[in-house]
PAZADREN-119714 format. One line per 3 residues: number of its first residue (from 1); their letters; for each residue z, y, x of C-alpha. Coordinates in steps of 0.05 Angstrom, whole numbers. Example, Ala and Ser with C-alpha at 12.3 -4.5 7.8 and 13.67 -1.06 7.14 Angstrom:
BEGIN
1	AS	156 -90 246 | 143 -21 273
***
This chain:
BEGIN
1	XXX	1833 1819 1899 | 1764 1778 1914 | 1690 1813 1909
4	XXX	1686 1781 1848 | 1756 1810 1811 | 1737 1880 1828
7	XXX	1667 1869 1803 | 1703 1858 1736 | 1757 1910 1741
10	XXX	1702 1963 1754 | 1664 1941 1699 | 1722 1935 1650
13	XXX	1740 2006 1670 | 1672 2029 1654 | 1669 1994 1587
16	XXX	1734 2028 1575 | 1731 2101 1607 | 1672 2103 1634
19	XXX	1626 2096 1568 | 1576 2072 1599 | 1540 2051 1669
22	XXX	1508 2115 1698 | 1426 2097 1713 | 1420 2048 1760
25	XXX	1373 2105 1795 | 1438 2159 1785 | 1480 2104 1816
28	XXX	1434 2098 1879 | 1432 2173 1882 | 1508 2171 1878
31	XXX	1514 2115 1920 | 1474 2158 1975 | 1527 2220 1966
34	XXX	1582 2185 1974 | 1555 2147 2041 | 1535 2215 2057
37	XXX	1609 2241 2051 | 1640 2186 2084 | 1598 2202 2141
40	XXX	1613 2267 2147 | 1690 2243 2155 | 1666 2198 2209
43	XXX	1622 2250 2246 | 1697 2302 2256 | 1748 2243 2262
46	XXX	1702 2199 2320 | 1650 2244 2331 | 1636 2312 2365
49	XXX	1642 2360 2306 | 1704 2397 2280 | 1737 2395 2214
52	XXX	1718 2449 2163 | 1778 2476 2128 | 1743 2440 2066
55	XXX	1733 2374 2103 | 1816 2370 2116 | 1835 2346 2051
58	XXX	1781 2283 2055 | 1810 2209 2059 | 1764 2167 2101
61	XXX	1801 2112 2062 | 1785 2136 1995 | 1712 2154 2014
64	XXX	1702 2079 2030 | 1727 2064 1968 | 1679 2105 1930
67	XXX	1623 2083 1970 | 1640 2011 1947 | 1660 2032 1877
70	XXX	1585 2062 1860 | 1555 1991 1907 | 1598 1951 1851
73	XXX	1566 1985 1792 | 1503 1976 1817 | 1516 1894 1827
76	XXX	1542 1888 1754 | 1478 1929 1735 | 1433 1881 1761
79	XXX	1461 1826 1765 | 1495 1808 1836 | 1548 1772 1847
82	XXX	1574 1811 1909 | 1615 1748 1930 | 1555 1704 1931
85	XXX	1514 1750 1967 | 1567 1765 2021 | 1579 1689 2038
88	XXX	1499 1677 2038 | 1486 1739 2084 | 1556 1716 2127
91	XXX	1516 1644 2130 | 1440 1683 2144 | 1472 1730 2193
94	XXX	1517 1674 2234 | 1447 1624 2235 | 1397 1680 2268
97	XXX	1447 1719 2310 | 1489 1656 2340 | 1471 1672 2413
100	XXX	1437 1751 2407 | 1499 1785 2415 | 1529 1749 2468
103	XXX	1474 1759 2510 | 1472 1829 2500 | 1498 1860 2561
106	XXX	1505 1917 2525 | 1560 1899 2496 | 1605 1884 2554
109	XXX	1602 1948 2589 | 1646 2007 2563 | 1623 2076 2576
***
């Protein structure tokens, strides 16, 4: 499925189950909650904190989805073609940072 196909499926499930498209203020809000329990996933599995009882029944998996299911309302709300934007900041990205990272020395040494 490209960017673009799951723009439309998401916005032919709305149209269809959905009623309508929450606020594109609700969908930010939303968009902030789900980051917010996606990260909590990442903090037990690769971080230093335990799973809560509550926490073991989370899908890291099906977080990410939700995360980009609320960031492809938003685009059909306001008119971004996901696709589009992904190849220009791909293009943007591989133009200014052609040479930072593989200078950074950082990078090469493992902890």
């Amino acid at each position: 499925m490209t960017i673009q196909e799951a723009q439309q499926q998401v916005d032919q499930w709305i149209k269809s189950y959905g009623v309508r498209y929450f606020s594109e203020l609700t969908n930010m809000a939303l968009l902030t909650e789900e980051v917010g329990e996606l990260a909590r996933i990442m903090a037990r599995t690769y971080g230093d904190q335990s799973f809560k009882k509550s926490d073991l029944s989370k899908n890291m998996a099906d977080e990410m989805a939700d995360v980009f299911w609320v960031l492809l309302c938003l685009a059909n709300q306001t008119g971004v073609d996901l696709e589009k934007a992904l190849v220009k900041n791909i293009e943007k990205k591989s133009r200014r940072d052609a040479e930072r990272h593989l200078q950074n020395k950082k990078l090469y040494t493992t902890e």
